[in-house]
N, C-alpha and C positions, 0 to 999 in steps of 0.2 A: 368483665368476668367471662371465661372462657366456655364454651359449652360445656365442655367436659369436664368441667373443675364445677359448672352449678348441677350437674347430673351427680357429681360423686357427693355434694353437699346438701341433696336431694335424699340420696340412698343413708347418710349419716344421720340424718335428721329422723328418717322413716327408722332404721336401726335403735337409735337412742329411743324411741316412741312403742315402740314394740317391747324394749328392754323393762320400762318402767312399766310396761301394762304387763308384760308376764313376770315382775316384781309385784305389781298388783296383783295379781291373781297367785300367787306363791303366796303373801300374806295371808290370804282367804282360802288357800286353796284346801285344807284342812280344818275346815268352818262347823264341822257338826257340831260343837260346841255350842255356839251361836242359840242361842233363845231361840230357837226356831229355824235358825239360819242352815247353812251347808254347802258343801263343796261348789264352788265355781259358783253361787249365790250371785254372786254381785258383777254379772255381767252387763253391763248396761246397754238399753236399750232391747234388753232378751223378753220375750213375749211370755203372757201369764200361761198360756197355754190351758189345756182343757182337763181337768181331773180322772185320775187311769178309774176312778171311780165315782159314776154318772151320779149328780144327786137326781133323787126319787123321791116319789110319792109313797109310802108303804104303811103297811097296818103295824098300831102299836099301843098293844094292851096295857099298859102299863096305866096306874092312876095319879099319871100328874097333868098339874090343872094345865091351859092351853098357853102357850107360849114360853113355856118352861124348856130349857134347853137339858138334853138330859147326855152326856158322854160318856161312852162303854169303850175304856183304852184297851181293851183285850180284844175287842172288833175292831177297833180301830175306826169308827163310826162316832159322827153327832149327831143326836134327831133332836131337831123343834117341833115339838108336841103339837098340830094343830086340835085336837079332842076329835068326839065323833071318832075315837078308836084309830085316828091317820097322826103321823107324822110325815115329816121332810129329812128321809135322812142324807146324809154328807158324810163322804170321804175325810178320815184326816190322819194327817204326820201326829205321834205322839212322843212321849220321852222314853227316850234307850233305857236298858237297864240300868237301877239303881236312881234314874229320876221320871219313875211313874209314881202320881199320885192319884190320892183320892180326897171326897170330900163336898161340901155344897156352900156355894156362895154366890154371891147377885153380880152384875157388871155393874162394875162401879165407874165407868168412864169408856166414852169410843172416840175415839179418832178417827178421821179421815187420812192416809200419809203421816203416819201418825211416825216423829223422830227417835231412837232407838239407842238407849247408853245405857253398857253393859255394865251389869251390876257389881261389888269388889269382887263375890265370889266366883265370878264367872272370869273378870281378870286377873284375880289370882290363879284360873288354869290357863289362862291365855292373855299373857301379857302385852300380844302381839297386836290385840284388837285395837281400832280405834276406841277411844274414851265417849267419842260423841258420833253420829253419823242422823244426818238432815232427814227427812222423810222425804220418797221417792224412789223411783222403781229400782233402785240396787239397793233399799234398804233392807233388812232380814227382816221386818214386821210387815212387807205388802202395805197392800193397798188399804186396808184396811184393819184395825185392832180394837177388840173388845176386853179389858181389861176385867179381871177377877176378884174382888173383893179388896183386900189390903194386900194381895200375893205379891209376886216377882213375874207371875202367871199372865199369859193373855192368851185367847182364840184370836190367830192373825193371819194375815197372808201370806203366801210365798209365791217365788217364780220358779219353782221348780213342781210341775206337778208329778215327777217320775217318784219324788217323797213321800205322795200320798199314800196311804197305806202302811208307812212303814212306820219305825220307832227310832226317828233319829234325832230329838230334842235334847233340852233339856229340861223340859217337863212343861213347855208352851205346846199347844195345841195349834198346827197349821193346817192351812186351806190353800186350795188355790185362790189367786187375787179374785177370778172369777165367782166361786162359792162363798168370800167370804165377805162379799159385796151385797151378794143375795139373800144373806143371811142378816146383814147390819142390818140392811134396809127395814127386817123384819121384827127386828128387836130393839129394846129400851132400854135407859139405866132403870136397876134392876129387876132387872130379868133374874131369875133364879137357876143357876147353874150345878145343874148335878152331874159330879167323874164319878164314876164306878170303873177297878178294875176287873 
């Protein structure tokens, strides 16, 4: 084989590889849909990055007993109630309009990498999804997921922290991988989980 014949079969091979990754990311690239998920999501190897909004230590009057996770999707905030008037609150992604909710329920199930198949009605607006995707860092649920009583619902992870703060779900509650590591650790099956909008 000639030099220049494995140099152009070099650049053809890098081409065709290129082609099927920004196929891949064409797929995805319209991902707000996604439980959680979102554009350019499923970069791999893309780092969790650090939350545009630092969790804290903060005062919190409110009377629920201590380890009670309490989420206000109109701040856009989750506090784990330590008592003694302190909470921990966190930053988080919520659901865009038309899938915010409310409501109080225990976690009924955490994973670690936890695998992610999208429910009918989410592939009936996007037929395009995969049906199954493994757990791992291009997954839309993180590194970690707290799932919500009987819902479709989890508190999960993502690798996008520029999301925090905003309303781009579909009614799953995200964290960065980093906060919502911090937060498993901290919490039980059932744990008591209150949304308020």
């Amino acid at each position: 084989m000639t030099r220049a014949f494995a140099l152009l079969l070099a650049a053809l091979t890098m081409l065709a590889g290129a082609g099927q990754a920004q196929a891949q990311l064409f797929i995805f690239e319209d991902s707000r849909d996604i439980m959680g998920g979102g554009p350019g999501f499923f970069r791999p190897g893309m780092p969790s990055g650090s939350s545009p909004i630092p969790r804290t230590t903060v005062s919190f009057a409110a009377g629920y007993a201590p380890g009670t996770i309490y989420i206000n999707t109109a701040e856009r905030r989750l506090y784990l109630v330590l008592g003694n008037g302190q909470a921990i609150r966190y930053g988080i992604g919520v659901g865009r309009d038309g899938f915010r909710w409310s409501g109080t329920h225990r976690i009924s199930a955490k994973k670690e990498w936890p695998s992610w198949t999208p429910p009918a009605q989410m592939l009936r607006r996007r037929p395009d999804l995969p049906r199954h995707m493994s757990g791992g860092i291009d997954n839309p649920l993180g590194a970690r997921a707290m799932y919500l009583g009987s819902t479709l619902y989890r508190i999960h992870g993502s690798n996008e922290p520029e999301t925090i703060g905003q309303a781009v779900s579909s009614g799953c509650f995200r964290m960065t991988n980093e906060d919502v590591t911090d937060l498993y650790s901290r919490v039980r099956i059932g744990t008591p989980v209150i949304i308020r909008n």
